[in-house]
N, C-alpha and C positions, 0 to 999 in steps of 0.2 A: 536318538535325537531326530527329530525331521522327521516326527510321525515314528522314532525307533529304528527306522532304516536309511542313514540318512542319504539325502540324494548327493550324487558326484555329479562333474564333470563327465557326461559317456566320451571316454577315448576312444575314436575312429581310427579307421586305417585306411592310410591314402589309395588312391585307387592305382595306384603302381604294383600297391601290395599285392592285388589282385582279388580282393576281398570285397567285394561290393555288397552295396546293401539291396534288400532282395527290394524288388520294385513290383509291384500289381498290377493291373490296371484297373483300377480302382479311380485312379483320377488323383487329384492331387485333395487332401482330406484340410475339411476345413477349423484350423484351430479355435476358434471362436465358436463352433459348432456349440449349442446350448448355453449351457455356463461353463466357462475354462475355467478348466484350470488353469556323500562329497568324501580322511586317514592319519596316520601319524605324522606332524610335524617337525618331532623330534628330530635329534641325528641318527642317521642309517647307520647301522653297524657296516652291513653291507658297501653303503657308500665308503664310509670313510678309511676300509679296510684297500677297496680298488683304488682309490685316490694315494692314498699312502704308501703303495708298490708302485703307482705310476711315479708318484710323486720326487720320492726313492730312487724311482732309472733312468729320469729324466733331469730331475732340477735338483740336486744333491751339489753341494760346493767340493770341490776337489780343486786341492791348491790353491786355496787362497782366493777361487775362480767362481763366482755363483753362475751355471749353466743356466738356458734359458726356461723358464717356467714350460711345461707340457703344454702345447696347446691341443684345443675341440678335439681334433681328430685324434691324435692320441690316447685323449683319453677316451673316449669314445672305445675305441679297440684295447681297451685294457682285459688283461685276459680273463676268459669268463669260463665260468665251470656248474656243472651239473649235467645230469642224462635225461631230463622230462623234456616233450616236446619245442616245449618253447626256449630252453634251453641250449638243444642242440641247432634250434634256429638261429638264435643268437651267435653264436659260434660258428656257424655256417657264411651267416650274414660278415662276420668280421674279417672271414680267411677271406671273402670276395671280396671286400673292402678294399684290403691290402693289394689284390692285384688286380683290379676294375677297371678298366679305361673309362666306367660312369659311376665313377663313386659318390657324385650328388643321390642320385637316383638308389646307388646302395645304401649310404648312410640315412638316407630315408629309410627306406624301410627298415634299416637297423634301429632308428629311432622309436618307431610306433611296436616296434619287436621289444624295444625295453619300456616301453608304454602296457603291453600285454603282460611282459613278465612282472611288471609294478603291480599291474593290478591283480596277478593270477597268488605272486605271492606275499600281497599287502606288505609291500617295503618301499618305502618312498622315493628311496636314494636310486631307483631304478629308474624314477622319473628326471632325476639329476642327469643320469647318464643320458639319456633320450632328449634332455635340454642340449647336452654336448654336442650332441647328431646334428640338433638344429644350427647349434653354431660352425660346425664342421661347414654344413650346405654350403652355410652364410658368410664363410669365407674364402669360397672358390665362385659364387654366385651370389653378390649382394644384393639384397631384397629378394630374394627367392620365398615367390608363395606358398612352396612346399614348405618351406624352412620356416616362418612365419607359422604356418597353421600350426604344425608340429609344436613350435616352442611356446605359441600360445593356446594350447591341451595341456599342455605339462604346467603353465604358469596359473592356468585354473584347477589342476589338479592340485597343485600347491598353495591354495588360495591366494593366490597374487590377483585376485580377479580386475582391480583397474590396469594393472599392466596387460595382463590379456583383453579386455575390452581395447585399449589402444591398439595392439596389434588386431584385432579381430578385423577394428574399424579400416586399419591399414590394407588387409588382403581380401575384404569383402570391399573396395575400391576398387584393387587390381585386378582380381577375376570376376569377384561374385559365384562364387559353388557352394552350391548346398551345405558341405562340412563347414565351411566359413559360416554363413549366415546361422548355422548351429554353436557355435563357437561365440559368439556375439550376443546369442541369445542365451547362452550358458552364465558371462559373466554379466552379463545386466543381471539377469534372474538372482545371482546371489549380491546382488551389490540393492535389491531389491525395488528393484525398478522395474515392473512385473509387466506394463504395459507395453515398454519395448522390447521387454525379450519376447510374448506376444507376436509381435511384428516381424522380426529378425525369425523368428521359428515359422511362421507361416510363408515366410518367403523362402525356407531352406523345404518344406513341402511341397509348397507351389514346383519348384524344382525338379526333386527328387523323393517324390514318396518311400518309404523305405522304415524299415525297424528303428532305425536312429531317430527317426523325426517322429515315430510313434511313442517311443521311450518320453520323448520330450513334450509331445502332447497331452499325453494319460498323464505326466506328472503336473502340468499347467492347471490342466481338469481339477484334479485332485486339489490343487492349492485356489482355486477358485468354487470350491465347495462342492464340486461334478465328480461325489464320488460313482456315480454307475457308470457316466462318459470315462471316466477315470479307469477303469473295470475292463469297458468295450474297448480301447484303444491299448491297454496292457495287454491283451489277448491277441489281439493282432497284432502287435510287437511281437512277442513270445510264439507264434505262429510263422513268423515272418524271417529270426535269424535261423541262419545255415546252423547246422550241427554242429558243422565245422568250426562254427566261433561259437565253445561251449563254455565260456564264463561271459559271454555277454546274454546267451539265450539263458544262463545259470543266473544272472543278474535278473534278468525280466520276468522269468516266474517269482522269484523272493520276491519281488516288491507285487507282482499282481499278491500272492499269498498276505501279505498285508494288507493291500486294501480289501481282500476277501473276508479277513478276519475282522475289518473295521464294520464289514458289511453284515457281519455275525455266520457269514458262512462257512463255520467252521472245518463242515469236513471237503469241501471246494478247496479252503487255504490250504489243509491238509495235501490236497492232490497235487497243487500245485507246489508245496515244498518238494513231493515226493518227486518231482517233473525236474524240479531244479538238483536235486541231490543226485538222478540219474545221471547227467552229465557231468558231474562235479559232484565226489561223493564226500567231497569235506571240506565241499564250499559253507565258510561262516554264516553270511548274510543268511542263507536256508535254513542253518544250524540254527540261528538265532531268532527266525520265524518262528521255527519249528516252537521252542524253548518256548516264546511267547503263549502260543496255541495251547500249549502243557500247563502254562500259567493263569490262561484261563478258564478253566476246565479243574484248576488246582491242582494238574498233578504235579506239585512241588518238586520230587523227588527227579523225575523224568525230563523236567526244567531245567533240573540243576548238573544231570549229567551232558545232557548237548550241551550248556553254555559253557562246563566247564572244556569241550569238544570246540565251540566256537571262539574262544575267549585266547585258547593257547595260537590258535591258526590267527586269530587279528584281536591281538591285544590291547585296542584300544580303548579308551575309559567308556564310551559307551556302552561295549563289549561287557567291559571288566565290572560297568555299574547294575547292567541287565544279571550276571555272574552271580554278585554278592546278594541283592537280592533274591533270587531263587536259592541262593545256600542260605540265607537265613528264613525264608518261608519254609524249606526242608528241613529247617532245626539243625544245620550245621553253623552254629552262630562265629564259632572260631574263626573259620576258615572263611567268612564273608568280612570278619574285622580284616583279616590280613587284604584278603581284596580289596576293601575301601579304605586302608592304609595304602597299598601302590595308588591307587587312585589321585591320592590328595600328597602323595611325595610325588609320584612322577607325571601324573593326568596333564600338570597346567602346560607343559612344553609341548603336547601330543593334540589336544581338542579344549583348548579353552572354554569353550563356551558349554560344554558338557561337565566340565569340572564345576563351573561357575553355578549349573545347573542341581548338580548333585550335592554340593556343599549347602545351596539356598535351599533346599528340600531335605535336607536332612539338621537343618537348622545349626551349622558349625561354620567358625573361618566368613562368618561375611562381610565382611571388612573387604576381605580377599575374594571372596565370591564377587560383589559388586564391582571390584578392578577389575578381575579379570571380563566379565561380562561386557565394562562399559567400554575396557579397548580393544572388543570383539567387535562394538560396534565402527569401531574405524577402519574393520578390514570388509563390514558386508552390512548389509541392512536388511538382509529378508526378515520374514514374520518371525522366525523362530528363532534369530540372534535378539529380536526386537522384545521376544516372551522373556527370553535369557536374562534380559538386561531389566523389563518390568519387574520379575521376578525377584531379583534380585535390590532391585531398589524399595518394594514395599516390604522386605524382610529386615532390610537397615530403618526402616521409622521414614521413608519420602514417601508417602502413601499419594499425592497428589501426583508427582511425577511418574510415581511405577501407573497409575493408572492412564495417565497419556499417554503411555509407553504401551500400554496395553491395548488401547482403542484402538491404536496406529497396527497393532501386529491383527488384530481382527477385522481390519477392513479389506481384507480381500475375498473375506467371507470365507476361511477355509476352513474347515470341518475335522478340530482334529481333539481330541478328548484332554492332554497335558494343557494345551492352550486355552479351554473350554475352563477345566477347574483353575489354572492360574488365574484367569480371567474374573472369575464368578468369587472366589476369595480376595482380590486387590481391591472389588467392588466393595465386597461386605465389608471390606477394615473403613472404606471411604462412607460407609454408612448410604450405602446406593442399594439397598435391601430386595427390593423387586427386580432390577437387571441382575445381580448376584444371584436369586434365584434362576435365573431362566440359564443362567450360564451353570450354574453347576447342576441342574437339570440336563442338560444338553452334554457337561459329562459325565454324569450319571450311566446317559442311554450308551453312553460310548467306554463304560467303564473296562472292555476287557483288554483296552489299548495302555490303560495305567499298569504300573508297578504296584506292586503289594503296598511299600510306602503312601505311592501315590492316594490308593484308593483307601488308605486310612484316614489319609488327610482329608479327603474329600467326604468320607462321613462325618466327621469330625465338623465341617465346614456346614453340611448340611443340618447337621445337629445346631450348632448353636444361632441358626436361622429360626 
């Protein structure tokens, strides 16, 4: 989704952490420069396995007695186990916790430490605990801006995005820093209000140039149809983060690898997965570039072993739908039914608007495609919740309405090939025959960003033009 990869929330680390973002002098880079240019919702195993031991040694009735509920900080230091780096930080971070004469300042960094491990091991409930942290801060120091930014990263990572806009607007008040005015610019951008995250991103530059703010730039570019700016400012991100923070440098190669691939530079995307697998050798998103690359090229088979590589590390229906199609492009037809059976039993609690996506494209359930779509649109508004929901309305017989929907998701001028053929087929059903052309022309030129599905559909479309 989101171009295939879809975009997150980038979770930072406060500068306590000691992790700064690398700074050039270069000056501060101008977002508007030419034309400018997110995981499981389910419940966490993980979470609800720590909550249910805290739960357990803390607020269990005895005698007749109900003990007082765990509060932040408790559960926060619920005990944590594993031997990977970020793990034994975690664990490090908790023993300090417990005897800190500055346990604000610990449970910080404890917080963006289970922000790390949320995202190193795509589990969400990591970002539940990392909320805890914020609430620990925030009730030894109310209104603490550390506490604040923290919990509103975690509340975009969990698409609560106007709750995060509210506090964003809160702590870019009180301090105004860089991570703030990124954080503001994070939840506008998926509530799709594209001109003031814009604003809010150019001011966390102005500030602090830095990887973070290039991440956020190159993707602006890219959603504003700058895929080469989009290209230039991924490179310097990816150039720019320390080694040391290798799934965020492992994040900025996978998505330049995308846009290289959108750019037909196929064995460029190729280098750049291979960039990104170096420091994370079984990081998904790579996997899943990778996979792509193999799908355009047809090597099916080669497709269908990374994604089945990608798909078990981040199971999410994205993942799972990118999966089923390359097993059935490889002629494993079996084994992509049972994939797109989890999909459509468990997808809609995980990514709505992928599910909403995959059911409308594959012509089943749209009844159920169109709900889930149209109350995606109450949690965000960007273009690609906006395709979701067109998509899904000219598949129910609203041909009139999916095409409003569709104009609205094209006006930012972004260049992206799914968007291109939804577009150019809601045209042709409204009998708009010559803009219909030019859009599925346009993903035509862009076809090796489609699914095998996809790009049947799309001859299929061109055909009866």
């Amino acid at each position: 989704m989101d171009g295939y990869l879809r975009y997150r929330c980038l979770s930072i680390k406060s500068m306590s952490c000691g992790l700064k973002a690398a700074s050039h002098g270069n000056g501060p880079t101008n977002v508007t420069k030419g034309a400018i240019r997110r995981q499981s919702l389910g419940k966490s195993l993980t979470l609800f396995l720590v909550l249910l031991l805290v739960a357990t040694a803390l607020g269990c009735r005895t005698a007749g007695t109900r003990q007082p509920a765990p509060d932040a900080c408790a559960l926060a230091l619920a005990p944590h186990s594993g031997d990977k780096p970020i793990d034994l930080e975690i664990i490090r971070l908790q023993d300090r916790a417990k005897h800190s004469t500055s346990r604000p300042q610990t449970f910080e960094q404890l917080g963006w430490a289970y922000v790390q491990k949320a995202r190193v091991a795509f589990d969400q409930g990591f970002y539940k605990l990392a909320e805890q942290c914020a609430s620990c801060i925030a009730s030894q120091e109310p209104d603490s801006p550390e506490a604040l930014l923290l919990k509103g990263y975690v509340l975009c990572n969990l698409h609560r995005f106007k709750e995060a806009e509210a506090i964003a607007r809160r702590v870019t008040e009180r301090r105004s820093a860089p991570f703030d005015f990124g954080l503001l610019g994070d939840a506008l951008m998926e509530q799709g209000r594209l001109n003031e995250a814009i604003d809010a991103y150019q001011k966390m530059v102005d500030l602090k140039p830095g990887p973070q703010a290039y991440t956020r730039i190159a993707h602006v570019r890219w959603l504003k149809g700058d895929l080469e700016g989009a290209i230039e400012m991924m490179r310097k991100a990816a150039g720019a983060i320390a080694t040391r923070d290798a799934e965020s440098a492992a994040w900025a190669y996978s998505r330049l690898a995308l846009y290289e691939l959108q750019a037909g530079s196929m064995q460029v995307a190729e280098r750049a997965c291979e960039a990104a697998l170096h420091l994370r050798n079984d990081y998904a998103p790579a996997l899943m570039v990778r996979a792509r690359i193999c799908l355009a090229r047809n090597q099916n088979e080669q497709a269908a072993q990374l994604m089945r590589q990608a798909a078990r590390i981040n199971p999410l229906p994205e993942y799972k739908w990118i999966l089923a199609e390359s097993l059935r492009a490889a002629g494993h037809t079996r084994e992509a039914q049972d994939i797109e059976e989890e999909i459509m039993v468990r997808g809609q609690a995980d990514d709505p608007r992928t599910v909403a996506l995959f059911l409308t494209t594959r012509g089943e359930r749209l009844a159920d495609a169109l709900s889930l779509a149209e109350q995606e649109t109450n949690v965000r508004g960007d273009i690609f919740t906006l395709d979701a929901f067109a998509w899904a309305l000219a598949a129910t017989g609203k041909a009139n309405e999916a095409r409003d929907q569709i104009r609205r998701a094209l006006a930012e001028g972004t260049e992206d090939a799914r968007l291109f053929y939804h577009a150019g087929s809601i045209l042709a059903r409204s009998g708009q025959k010559q803009e219909a052309r030019l859009m599925l022309g346009k993903a035509a030129a862009l076809k090796q960003m489609l699914l095998p599905t996809e790009k049947d559909g799309l001859s299929n479309e061109l055909r009866g033009l």
